[in-house]
N, C-alpha and C positions, 0 to 999 in steps of 0.2 A: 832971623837966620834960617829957620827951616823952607819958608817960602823963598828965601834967596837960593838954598842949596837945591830946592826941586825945581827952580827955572835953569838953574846953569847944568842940570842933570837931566834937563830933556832929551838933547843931544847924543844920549850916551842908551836910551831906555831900549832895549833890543837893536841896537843900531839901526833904526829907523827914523825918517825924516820926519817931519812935523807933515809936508805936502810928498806922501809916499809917491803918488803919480806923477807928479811933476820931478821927482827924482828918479823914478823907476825910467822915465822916459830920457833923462838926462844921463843915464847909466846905458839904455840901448844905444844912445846918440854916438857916444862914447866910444862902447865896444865894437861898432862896426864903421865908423867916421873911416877913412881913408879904405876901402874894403877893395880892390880892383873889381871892377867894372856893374860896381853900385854908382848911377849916378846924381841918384838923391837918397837922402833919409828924412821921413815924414812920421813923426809923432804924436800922438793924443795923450795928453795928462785928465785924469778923471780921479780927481781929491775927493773921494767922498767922507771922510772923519778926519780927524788930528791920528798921522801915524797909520793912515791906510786908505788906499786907491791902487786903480790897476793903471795902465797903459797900454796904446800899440802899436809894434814897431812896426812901419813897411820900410826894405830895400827897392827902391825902384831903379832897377836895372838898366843899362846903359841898350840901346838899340842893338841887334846884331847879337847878344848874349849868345852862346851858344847852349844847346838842350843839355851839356854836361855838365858845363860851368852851373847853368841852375841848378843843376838835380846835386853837383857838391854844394852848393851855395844850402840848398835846401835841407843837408845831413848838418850842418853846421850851424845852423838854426833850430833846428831840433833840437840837439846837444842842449843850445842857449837856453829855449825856453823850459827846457826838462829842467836847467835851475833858478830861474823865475820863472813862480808859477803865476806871477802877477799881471805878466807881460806877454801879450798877441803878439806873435811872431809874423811878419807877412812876408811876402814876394811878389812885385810884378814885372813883370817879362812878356815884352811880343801884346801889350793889351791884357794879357789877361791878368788878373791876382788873385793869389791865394794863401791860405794860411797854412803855417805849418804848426801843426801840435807834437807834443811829446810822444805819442802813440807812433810807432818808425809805421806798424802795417800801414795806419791811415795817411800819416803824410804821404808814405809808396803811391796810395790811393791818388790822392792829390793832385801829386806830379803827376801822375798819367795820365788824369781828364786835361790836366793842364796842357801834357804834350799833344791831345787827343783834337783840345779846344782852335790851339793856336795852329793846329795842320789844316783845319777847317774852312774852306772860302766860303760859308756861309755864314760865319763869324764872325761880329766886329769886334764886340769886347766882352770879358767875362769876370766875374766874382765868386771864387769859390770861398766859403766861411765857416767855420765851425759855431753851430748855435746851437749848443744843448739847449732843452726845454723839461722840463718837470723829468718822468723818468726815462725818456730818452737822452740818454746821455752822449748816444753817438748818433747826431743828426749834424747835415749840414744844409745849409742853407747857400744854394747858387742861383745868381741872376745872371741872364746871358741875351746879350744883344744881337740880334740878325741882323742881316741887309735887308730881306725883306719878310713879307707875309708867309710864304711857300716854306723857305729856312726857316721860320722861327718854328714851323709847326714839325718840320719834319726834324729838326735838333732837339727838340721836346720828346720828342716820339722818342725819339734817338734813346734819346739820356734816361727815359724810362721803363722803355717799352725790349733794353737790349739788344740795340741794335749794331749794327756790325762796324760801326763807326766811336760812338764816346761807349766807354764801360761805365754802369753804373756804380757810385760809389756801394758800400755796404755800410748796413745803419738807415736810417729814415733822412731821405731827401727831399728839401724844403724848394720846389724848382719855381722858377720865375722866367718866361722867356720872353723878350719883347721885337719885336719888329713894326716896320712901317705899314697899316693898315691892319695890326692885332696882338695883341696881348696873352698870354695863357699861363696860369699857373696850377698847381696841382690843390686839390680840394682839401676841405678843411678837416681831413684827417690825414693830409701831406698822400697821398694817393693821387693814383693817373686818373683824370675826370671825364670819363668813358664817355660818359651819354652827354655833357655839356660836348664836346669837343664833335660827339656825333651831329650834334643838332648843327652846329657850327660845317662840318663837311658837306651832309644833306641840302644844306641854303646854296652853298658854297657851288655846289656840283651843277646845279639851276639854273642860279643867277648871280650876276658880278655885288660881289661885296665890297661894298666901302672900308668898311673897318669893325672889327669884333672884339671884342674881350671876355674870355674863361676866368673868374674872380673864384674866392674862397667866400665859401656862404653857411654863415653855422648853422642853417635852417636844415640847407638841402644839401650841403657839401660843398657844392657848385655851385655858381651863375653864370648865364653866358646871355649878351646882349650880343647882337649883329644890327649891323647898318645894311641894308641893300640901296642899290644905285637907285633913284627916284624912278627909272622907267620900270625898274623891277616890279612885280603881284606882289606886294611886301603880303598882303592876307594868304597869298598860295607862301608864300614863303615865311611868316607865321607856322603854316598850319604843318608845314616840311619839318620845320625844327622841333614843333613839338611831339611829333609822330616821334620822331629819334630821341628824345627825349622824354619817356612818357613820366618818369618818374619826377622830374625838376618844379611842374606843374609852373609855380607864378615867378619862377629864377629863370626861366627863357623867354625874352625881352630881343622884338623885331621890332624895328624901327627902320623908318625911310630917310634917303638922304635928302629929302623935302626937309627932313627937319634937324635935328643935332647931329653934324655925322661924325663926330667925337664920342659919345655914348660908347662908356662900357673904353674906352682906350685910354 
């Protein structure tokens, strides 16, 4: 009897499901199904015990959304996830997505790299995400795709550097940018990666690059591999990146496109 009565009382024990994520995301399904001008709902269940997991919900927004409809769409989500705290709230609109957390300043934050991202023609598509990390608690982590090499480096700058284009968020930003022919992300203390990105311009100003990549490197902060075009002095353009780079020492890596010109991309 008493193992009878504590099976048929699972159901009832904090009003929680046995697979809380696969309910938590069957509860966002739910509350926003028929939303005007959502025209998908895409969810993740992640059961990790009996009676506890999180979820995450994305509205993916119909074409054409207009930037108000988001920005109510985005108070209304807020609202939501301020009472599940179990469940990523998302939006994507126009290519880009982003999260919105319970913190009204930061989602304001949000929304406005988002309006900032999708007014951009050097922009193809973007991810903004809330990833705390040990005692950073307000970090976010965004990856953002260029059309090419020149946008990817000058939207980095952008996003970092305060430019008069994307406003940087506040809190530690975890940036990722990628384009055709290079890659850059901020170093492994989530900082702008000065002298990698120098040695990378230096080569750059010289001679035609194939393709480069700015990496996070627990050593040095940074790595930066460049490819130069086979007719390039890849040894004069070695010895260019490491001049701007003095301090990177064995993380600045010049390669010729004689040989992998994938390296570092």
């Amino acid at each position: 009897m008493p193992i009878i009565a504590f099976v048929l009382g699972l159901p009832l024990l904090t009003g929680c499901a046995i697979d809380k994520g696969t309910a938590l995301a069957a509860d966002f399904e739910e509350n926003w199904a028929g939303t005007p001008d959502v025209a998908k709902i895409r969810t993740t269940k992640n059961n990790t015990l009996p009676f506890k997991g999180t979820s995450d919900g994305t509205l993916i927004l119909k074409d054409g959304t207009s930037a108000d409809r988001v920005t109510k769409l985005a108070g209304e989500m807020r609202q939501y996830v301020a009472r599940h705290d179990k469940i990523t709230g998302r939006i994507t609109a126009d290519g880009i997505t982003f999260t919105v957390v319970a913190d009204k300043r930061r989602t304001h934050e949000a929304l406005a790299l988002w309006r900032s991202l999708t007014a951009d023609e050097q922009v193809v598509n973007a991810d903004i995400d809330d990833e705390p990390w040990k005692e950073a608690t307000d970090r976010w982590r965004i990856e953002v795709t260029a059309v090419d090499a020149t946008s990817a480096l000058a939207v980095f700058k952008d996003m970092l550097a305060e430019g008069d284009r994307h406003r940087p968020l506040a809190g530690v930003m975890v940036l990722k940018v990628r384009g055709p022919g290079l890659f850059v992300e901020t170093d492994f203390n989530d900082a702008f990666p000065a002298e990698a990105i120098a040695a990378y311009e230096a080569v750059l100003a010289q001679y035609p690059v194939v393709g480069a990549g700015v990496r996070r490197d627990a050593v040095s902060g940074s790595a930066v591999s460049i490819v130069v075009a086979e007719s390039a002095d890849r040894d004069h353009a070695d010895e260019l990146a490491r001049r701007a780079a003095p301090d990177l020492g064995a993380a600045v890596k010049v390669t010729s496109d004689g040989g992998d010109s994938s390296a570092g991309l």
